[in-house]
C-alpha positions as CSV (number, residue, x, y, z in Angstrom):
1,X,-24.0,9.2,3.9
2,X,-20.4,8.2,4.9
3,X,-19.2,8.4,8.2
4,X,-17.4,11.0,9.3
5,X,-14.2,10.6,11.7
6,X,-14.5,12.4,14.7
7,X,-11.9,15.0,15.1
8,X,-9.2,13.7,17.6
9,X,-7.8,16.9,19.8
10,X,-4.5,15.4,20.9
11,X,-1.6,17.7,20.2
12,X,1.7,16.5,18.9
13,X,3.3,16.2,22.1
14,X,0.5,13.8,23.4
15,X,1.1,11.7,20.6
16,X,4.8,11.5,21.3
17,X,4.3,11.0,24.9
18,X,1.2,8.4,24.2
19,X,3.1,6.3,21.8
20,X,6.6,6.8,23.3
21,X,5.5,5.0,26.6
22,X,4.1,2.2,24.3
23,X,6.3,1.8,22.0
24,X,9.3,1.5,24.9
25,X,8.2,-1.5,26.2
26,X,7.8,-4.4,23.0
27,X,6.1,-6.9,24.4
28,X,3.0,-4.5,25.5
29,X,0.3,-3.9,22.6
30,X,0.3,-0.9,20.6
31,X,-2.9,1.3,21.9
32,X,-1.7,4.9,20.6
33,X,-0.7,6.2,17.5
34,X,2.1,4.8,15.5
35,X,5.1,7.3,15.2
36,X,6.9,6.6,12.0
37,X,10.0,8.1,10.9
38,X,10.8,8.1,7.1
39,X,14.2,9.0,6.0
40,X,14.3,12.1,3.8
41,X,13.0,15.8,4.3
42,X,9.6,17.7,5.3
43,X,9.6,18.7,1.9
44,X,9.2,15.8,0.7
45,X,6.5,14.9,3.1
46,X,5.0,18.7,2.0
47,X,4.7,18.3,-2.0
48,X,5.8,14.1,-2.6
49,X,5.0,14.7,-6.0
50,X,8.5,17.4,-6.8
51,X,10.6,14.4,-5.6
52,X,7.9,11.4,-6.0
53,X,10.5,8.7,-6.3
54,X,12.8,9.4,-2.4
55,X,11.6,6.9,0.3
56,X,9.1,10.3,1.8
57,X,7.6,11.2,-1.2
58,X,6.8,7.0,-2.0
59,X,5.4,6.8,1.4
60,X,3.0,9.8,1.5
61,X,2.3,8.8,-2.5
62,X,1.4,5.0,-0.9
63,X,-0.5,6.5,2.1
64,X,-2.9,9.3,0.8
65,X,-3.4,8.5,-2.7
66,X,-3.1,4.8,-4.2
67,X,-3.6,4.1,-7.8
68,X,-5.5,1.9,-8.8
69,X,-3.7,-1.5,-7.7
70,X,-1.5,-1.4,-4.6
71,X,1.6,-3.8,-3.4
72,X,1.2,-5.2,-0.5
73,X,3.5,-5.0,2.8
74,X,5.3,-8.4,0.9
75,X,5.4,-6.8,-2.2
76,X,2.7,-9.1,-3.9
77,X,-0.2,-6.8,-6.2
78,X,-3.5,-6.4,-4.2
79,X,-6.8,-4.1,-5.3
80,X,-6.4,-0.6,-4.2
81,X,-8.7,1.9,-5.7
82,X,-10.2,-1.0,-8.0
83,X,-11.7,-3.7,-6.7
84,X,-11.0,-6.4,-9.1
85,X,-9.9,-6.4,-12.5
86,X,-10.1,-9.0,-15.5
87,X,-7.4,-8.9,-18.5
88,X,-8.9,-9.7,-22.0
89,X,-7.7,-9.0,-25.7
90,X,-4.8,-11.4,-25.3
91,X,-2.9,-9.1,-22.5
92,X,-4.3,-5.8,-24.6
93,X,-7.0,-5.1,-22.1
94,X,-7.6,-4.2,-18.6
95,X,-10.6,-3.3,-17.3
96,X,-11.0,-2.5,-13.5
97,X,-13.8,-2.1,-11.3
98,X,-13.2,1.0,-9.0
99,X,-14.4,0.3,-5.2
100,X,-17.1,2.9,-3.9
101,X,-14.9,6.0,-2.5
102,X,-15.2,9.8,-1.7
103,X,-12.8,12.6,-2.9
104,X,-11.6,14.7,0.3
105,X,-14.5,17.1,-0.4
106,X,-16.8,13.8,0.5
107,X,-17.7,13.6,-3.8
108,X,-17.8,10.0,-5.2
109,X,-15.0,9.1,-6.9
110,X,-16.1,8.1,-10.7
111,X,-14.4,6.1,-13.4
112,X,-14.5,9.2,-15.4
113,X,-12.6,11.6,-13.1
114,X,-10.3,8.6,-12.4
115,X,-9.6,7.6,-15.9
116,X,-8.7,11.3,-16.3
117,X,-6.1,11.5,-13.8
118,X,-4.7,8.2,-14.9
119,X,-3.9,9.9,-18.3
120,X,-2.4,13.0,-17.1
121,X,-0.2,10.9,-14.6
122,X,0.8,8.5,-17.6
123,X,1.7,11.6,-19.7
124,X,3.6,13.2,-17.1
125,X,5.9,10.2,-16.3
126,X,6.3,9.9,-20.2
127,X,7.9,13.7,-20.3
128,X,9.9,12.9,-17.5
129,X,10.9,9.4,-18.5
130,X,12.1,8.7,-22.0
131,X,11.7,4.5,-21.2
132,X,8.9,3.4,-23.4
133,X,7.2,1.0,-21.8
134,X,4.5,3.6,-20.9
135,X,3.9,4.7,-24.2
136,X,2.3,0.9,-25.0
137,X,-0.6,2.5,-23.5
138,X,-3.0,3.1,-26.0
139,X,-6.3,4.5,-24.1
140,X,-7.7,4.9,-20.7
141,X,-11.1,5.5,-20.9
142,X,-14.3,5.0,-18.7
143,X,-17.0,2.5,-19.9
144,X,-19.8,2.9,-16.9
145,X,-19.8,4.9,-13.8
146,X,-17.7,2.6,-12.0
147,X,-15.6,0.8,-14.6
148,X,-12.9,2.0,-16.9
149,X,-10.8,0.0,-19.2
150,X,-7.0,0.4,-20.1
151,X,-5.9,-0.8,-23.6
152,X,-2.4,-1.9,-25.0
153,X,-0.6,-1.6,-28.2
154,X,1.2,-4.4,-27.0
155,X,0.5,-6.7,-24.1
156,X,2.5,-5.9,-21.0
157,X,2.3,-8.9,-18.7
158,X,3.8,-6.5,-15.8
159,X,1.3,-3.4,-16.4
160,X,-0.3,-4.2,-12.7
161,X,3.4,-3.7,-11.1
162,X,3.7,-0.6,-13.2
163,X,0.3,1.1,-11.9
164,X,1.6,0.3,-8.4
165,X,3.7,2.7,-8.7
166,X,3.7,5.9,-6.4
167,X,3.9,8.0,-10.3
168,X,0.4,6.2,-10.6
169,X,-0.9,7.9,-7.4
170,X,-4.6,8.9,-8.1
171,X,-5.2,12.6,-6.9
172,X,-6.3,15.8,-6.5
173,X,-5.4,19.3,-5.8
174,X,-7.8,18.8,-2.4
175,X,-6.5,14.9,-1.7
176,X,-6.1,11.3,-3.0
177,X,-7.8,8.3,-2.8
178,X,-5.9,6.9,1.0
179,X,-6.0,4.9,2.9
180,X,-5.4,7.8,4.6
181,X,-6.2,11.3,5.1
182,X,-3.5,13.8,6.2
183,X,-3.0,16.7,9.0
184,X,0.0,18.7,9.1
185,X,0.4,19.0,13.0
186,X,4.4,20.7,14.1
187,X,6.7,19.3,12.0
188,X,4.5,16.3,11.3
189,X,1.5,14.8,9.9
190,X,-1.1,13.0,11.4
191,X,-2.7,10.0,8.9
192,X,-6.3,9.4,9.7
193,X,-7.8,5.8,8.2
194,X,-10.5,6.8,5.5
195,X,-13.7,5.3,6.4
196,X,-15.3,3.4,3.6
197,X,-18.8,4.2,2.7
198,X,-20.2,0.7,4.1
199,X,-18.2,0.8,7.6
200,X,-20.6,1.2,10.2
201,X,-21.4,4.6,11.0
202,X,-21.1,4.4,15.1
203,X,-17.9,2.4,15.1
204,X,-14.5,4.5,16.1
205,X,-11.5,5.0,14.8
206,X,-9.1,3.3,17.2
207,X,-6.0,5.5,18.1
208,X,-3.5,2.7,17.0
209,X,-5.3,3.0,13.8
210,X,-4.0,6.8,12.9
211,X,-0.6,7.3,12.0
212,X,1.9,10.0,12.7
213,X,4.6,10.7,10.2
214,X,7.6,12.7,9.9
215,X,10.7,13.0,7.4
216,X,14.4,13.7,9.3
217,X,17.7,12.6,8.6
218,X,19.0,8.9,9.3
219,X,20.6,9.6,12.3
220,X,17.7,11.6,13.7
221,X,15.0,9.3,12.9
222,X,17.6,6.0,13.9
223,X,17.9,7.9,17.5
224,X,14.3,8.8,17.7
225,X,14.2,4.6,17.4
226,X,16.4,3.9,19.6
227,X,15.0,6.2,22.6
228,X,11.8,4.3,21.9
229,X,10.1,7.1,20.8
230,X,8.8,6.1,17.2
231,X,8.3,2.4,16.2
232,X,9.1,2.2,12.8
233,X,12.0,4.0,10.4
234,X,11.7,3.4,6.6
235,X,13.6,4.5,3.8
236,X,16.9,3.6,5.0
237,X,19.5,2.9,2.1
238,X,23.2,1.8,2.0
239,X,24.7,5.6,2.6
240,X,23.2,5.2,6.8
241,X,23.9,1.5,7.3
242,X,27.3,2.4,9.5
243,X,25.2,4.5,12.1
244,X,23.0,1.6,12.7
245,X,26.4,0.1,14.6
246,X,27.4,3.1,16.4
247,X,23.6,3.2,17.5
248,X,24.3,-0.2,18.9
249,X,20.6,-0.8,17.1
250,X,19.6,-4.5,18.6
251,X,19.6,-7.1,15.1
252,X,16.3,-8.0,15.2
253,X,15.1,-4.8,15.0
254,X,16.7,-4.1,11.8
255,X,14.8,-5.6,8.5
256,X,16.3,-5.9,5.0
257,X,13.9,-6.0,2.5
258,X,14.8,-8.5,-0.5
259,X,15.1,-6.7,-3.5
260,X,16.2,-6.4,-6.7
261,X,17.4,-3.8,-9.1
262,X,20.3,-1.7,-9.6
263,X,23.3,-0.9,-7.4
264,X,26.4,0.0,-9.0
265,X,27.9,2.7,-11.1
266,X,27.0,4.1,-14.5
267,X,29.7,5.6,-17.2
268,X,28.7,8.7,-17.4
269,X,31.6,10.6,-18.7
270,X,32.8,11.5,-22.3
271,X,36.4,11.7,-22.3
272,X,39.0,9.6,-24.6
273,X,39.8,8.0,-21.7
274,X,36.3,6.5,-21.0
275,X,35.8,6.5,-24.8
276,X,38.3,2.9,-24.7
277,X,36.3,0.1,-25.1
278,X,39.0,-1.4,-23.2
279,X,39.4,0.9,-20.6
280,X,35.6,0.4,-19.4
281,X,36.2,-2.8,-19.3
282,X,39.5,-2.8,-17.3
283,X,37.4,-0.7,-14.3
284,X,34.9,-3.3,-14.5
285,X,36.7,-6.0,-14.2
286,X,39.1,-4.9,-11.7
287,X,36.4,-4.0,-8.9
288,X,36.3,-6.4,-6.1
289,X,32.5,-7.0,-5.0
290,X,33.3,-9.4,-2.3
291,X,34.2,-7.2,0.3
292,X,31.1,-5.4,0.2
293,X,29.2,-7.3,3.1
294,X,31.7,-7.7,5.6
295,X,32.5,-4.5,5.0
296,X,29.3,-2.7,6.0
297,X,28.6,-5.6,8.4
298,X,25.7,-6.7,6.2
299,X,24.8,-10.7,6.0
300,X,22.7,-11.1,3.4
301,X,24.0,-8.5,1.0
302,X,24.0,-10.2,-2.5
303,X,27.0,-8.8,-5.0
304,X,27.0,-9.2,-8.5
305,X,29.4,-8.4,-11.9
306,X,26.1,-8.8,-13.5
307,X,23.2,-6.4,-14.8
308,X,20.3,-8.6,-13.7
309,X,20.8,-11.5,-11.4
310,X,17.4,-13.2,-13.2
311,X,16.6,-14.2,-15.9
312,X,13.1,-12.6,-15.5
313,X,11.4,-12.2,-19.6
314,X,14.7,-12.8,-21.3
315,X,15.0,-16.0,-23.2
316,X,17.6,-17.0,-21.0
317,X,19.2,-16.6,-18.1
318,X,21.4,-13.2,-18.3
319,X,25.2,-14.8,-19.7
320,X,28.4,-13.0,-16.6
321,X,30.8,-10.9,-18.6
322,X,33.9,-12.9,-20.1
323,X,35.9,-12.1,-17.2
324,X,33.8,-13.4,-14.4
325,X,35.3,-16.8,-13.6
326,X,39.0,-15.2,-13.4
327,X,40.4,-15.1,-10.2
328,X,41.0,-11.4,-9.0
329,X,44.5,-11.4,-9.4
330,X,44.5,-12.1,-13.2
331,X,41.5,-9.8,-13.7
332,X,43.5,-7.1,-12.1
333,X,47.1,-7.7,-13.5
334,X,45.0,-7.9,-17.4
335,X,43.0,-4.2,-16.6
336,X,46.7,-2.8,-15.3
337,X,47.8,-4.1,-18.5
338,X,44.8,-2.1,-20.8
339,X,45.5,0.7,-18.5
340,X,49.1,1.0,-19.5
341,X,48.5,0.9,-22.9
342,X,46.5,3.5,-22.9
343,X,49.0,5.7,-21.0
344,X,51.6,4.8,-23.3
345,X,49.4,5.8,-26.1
346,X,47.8,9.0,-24.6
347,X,49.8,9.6,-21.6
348,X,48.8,10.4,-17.8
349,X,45.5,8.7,-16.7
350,X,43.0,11.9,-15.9
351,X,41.4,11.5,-12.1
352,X,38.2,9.7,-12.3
353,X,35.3,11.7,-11.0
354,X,32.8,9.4,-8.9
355,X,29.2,11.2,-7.6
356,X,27.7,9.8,-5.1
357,X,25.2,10.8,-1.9
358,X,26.6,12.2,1.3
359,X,26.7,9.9,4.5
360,X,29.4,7.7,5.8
361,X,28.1,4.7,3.7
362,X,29.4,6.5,0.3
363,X,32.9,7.4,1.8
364,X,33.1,3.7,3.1
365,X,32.1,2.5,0.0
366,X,34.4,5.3,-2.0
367,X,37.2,4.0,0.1
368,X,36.9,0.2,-1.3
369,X,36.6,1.3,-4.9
370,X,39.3,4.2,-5.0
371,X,41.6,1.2,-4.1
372,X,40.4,-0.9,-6.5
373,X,41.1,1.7,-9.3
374,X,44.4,2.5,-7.6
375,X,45.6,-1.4,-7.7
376,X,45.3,-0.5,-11.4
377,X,46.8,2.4,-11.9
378,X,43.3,5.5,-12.2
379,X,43.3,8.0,-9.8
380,X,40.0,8.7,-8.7
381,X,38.1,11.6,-6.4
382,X,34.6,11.5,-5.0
383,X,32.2,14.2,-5.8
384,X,28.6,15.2,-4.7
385,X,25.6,13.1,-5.8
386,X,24.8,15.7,-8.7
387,X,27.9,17.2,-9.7
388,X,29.7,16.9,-13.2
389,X,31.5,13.1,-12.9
390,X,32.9,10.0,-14.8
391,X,30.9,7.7,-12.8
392,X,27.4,8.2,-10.8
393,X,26.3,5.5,-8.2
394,X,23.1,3.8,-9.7
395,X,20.6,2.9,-6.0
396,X,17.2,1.8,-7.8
397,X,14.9,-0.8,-6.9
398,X,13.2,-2.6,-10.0
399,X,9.6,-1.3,-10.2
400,X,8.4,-4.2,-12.4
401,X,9.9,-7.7,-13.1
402,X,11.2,-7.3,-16.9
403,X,14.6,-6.8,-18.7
404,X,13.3,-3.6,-19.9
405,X,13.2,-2.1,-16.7
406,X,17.2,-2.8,-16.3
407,X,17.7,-2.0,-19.6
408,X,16.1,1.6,-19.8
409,X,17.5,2.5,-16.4
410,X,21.1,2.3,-18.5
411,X,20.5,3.3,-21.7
412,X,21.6,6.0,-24.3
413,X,18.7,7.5,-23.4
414,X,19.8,7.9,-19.8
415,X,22.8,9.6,-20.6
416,X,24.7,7.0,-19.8
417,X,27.7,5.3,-22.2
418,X,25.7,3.3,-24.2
419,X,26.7,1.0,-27.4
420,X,23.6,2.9,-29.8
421,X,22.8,-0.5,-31.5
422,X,21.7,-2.0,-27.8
423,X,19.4,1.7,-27.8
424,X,17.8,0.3,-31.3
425,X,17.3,-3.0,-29.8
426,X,16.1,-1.5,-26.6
427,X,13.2,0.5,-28.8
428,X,12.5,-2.2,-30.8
429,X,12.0,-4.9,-27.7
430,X,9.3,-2.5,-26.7
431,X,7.1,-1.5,-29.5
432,X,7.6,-5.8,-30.7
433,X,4.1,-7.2,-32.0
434,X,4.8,-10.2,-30.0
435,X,6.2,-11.3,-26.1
436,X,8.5,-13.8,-28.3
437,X,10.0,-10.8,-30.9
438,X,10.1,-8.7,-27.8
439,X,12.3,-11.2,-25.8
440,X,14.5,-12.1,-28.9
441,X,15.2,-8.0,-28.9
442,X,15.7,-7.7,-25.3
443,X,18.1,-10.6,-25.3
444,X,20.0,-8.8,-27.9
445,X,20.3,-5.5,-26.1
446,X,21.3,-6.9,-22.8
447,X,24.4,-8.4,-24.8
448,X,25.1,-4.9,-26.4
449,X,25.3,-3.6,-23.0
450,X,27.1,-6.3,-21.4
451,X,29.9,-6.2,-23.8
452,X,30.0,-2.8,-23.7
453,X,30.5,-2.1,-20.0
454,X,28.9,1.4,-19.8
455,X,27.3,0.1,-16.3
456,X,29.2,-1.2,-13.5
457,X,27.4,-3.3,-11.1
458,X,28.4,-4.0,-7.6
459,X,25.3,-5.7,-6.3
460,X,21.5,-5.6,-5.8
461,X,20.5,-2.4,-3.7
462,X,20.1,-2.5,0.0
463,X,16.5,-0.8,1.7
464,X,16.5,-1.7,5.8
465,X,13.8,-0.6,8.2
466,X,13.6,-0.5,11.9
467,X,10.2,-2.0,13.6
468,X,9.5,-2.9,16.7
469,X,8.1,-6.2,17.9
470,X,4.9,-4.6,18.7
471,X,3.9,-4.1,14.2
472,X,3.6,-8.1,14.0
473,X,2.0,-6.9,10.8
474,X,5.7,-5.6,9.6
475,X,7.0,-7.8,7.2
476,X,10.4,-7.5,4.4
477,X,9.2,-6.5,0.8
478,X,10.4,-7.3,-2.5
479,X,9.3,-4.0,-3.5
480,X,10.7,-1.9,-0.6
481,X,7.4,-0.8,-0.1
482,X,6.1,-1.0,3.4
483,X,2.0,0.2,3.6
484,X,1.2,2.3,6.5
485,X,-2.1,0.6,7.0
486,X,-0.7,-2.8,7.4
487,X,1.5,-3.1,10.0
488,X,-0.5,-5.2,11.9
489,X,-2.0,-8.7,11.5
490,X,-5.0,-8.7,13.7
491,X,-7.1,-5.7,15.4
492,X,-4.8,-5.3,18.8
């Protein structure tokens, strides 16, 4: 039988107060529970699965129900629900020994019921996602009680990132698979560690063990922080980075994780204007990245004028557009120039629209690109994150290390102003027989959409947490993921 946790009858308040004195004071240990603030809203908390890819709905994904693989807090893959795995067929074949576990009804979790899930969650993500690197998935299909296999059309060398994923959450109407199970206590949840069948039956859940968890606006959770009465803030993104400063937030209490992905702005708009090959081109070239860092008193915050930064499983490294090496004042006197042909030819330049998030990061960073366009002669207005526009602000983090990923995010398929020749290439990079064809085909797609400037980047994305001193466990990730259930080394 597996050990039940006892019931802990603190209320809400205690917890505050418990972990409020603690957490006030860095150099003392941790010994209550750990108050977390996650940037976003209860409901995301509530139902993570209607909004499964904002910083709340990740985090209670990660925390109640991990798939199968997990990413660690430095955004390396380590066995979640599966113990171990071996990969066979050439890359074509996974198969994956699932650790002994309990449902939340206390039922042991079986590589049938599991292997079930895992289809449903890949068709799901496929209705939602037209990308195809899902679709290489043949079959998932259980081979004992405790061992289920995964088989490829093609092999996918990044297929263990891709089941990290929080889409790839393993669960049930009644609960996941942990580390944790969840409360809702107030307007917050209490995370309890799941006890493994093999734990020893006597041995008590610490209190610096539980977790409690809540969802609130940045500058909510960043002055929850800053009275000392949570010790860790995730989720935060570029939009809340000036409140950090007027928080007076101490440096090295601030982390920024290293990621990569996308941060910049896709052409999303249909008009003649947009339609000129050289007018997308012209708002490429003439946006100034470098300001970006100083600007939102950032060190560390890596620009870019190119779609991927590495050169990751494209045959080389990704070629800068043909205007890169230009100095700024020649980039911007040759887009006026395309821009005054085309108002020669069609007359007045319509107002760009340009959707972004709300917060005081977006109208900083609105401000530096209306000017750019304005040195050039376009007219520009901002307009809410989901409203009809010209350009929408692209904030992704790459969920696996391939071109495709970059690619699809994009693409023709994303609605986004595509060249429909990179789209073919696109499809046929990922059905390819081979990693060499499939490469060869990426290559060319990436070129496609170079040339074709229907994505304008600015720079990698930016994810910061606040942590106290007190998680020595707390580390930056790669992945922007930060696990709940590691944010300490060693047993305090």
């Amino acid at each position: 039988m597996s050990r039940r946790p006892r019931t802990v009858l603190l209320s809400f308040s205690a917890f505050l107060a418990a972990s409020g004195m603690m957490l006030s004071a860095c150099s003392e240990k941790q010994s209550g529970p750990v108050v977390v603030s996650v940037i976003g809203t209860p409901r995301q908390l509530a139902d993570p699965m209607r909004d499964i890819l904002s910083p709340a709905g990740k985090l209670m994904l990660e925390s109640t129900a991990q798939g199968l693989v997990a990413f660690d807090a430095r955004g390396d893959i380590l066995p979640a629900l599966a113990q171990r795995w071996i990969v066979q067929d050439d890359g074509r074949s996974y198969i994956f020994r699932l650790r002994r576990a309990r449902w939340a009804n206390g039922a042991r979790i079986k590589a049938v019921d599991v292997a079930a899930l895992l289809k449903n969650r890949i068709a799901a993500n496929l209705a939602l996602d037209s990308h195809g690197d899902l679709a290489a998935i043949q079959e998932v299909s259980s081979m004992t009680g405790e061992v289920l296999e995964i088989r490829l059309s093609v092999p996918r060398p990044y297929l263990l990132q891709m089941l990290a994923q929080p889409q790839m959450a393993i669960t049930r109407r009644d609960g996941g698979t942990g580390p944790y199970r969840k409360e809702k206590r107030g307007e917050a949840w209490f995370l309890r560690p799941i006890v493994d069948d093999n734990a020893d039956d006597e041995e008590p859940i610490a209190p610096w063990e539980n977790r409690v968890l809540r969802a609130e606006r940045g500058s909510m959770a960043i002055a929850r922080f800053k009275q000392g009465l949570s010790s860790l803030v995730l989720g935060g993104r570029y939009s809340d980075i000036p409140l950090l400063k007027r928080a007076d937030i101490d440096n090295r209490d601030v982390h920024v994780d290293p990621v990569q992905g996308l941060f910049g702005f896709a052409v999303v708009g249909r008009s003649d204007f947009l339609n000129d090959d050289r007018v997308r081109a012209a708002l490429n070239m003439a946006i100034d990245r470098t300001p970006l860092p100083d600007a939102f008193a950032l060190s560390g915050w890596v620009i870019t004028d190119r779609l991927m930064t590495q050169q990751l499983d494209l045959p080389a490294a990704p070629a800068a557009p043909s205007w890169s090496a230009m100095p700024m004042d020649d980039r911007r006197s040759t887009a006026r120039a395309a821009i005054a042909i085309w108002r020669n030819d069609n007359g007045a330049i319509p107002r760009l629209r340009i959707a972004m998030p709300k917060g005081s990061g977006s109208r900083l960073l609105y401000s530096l690109i209306a000017a750019d366009l304005s040195r050039i002669g376009v007219p520009s207005q901002q307009v809410e994150r989901d409203a009809d526009a010209d350009l929408r602000l692209v904030d992704e983090v790459a969920a696996y290390d391939s071109a495709s990923w970059y690619l699809g995010r994009i693409s023709c398929a994303r609605k986004v102003h595509c060249d429909p020749a990179a789209q073919e290439r696109l499809i046929e990079a990922e059905m390819a027989p081979t990693l060499e064809v499939s490469q060869a085909r990426l290559a060319e797609a990436y070129d496609l959409m170079t040339a074709h400037n229907g994505y304008i980047p600015l720079s990698m994305p930016v994810r910061w947490s606040l942590a106290t001193r007190a998680l020595n466990g707390f580390a930056p990730s790669s992945r922007a993921r930060h696990p709940l259930n590691q944010l300490f080394r060693a047993t305090n």
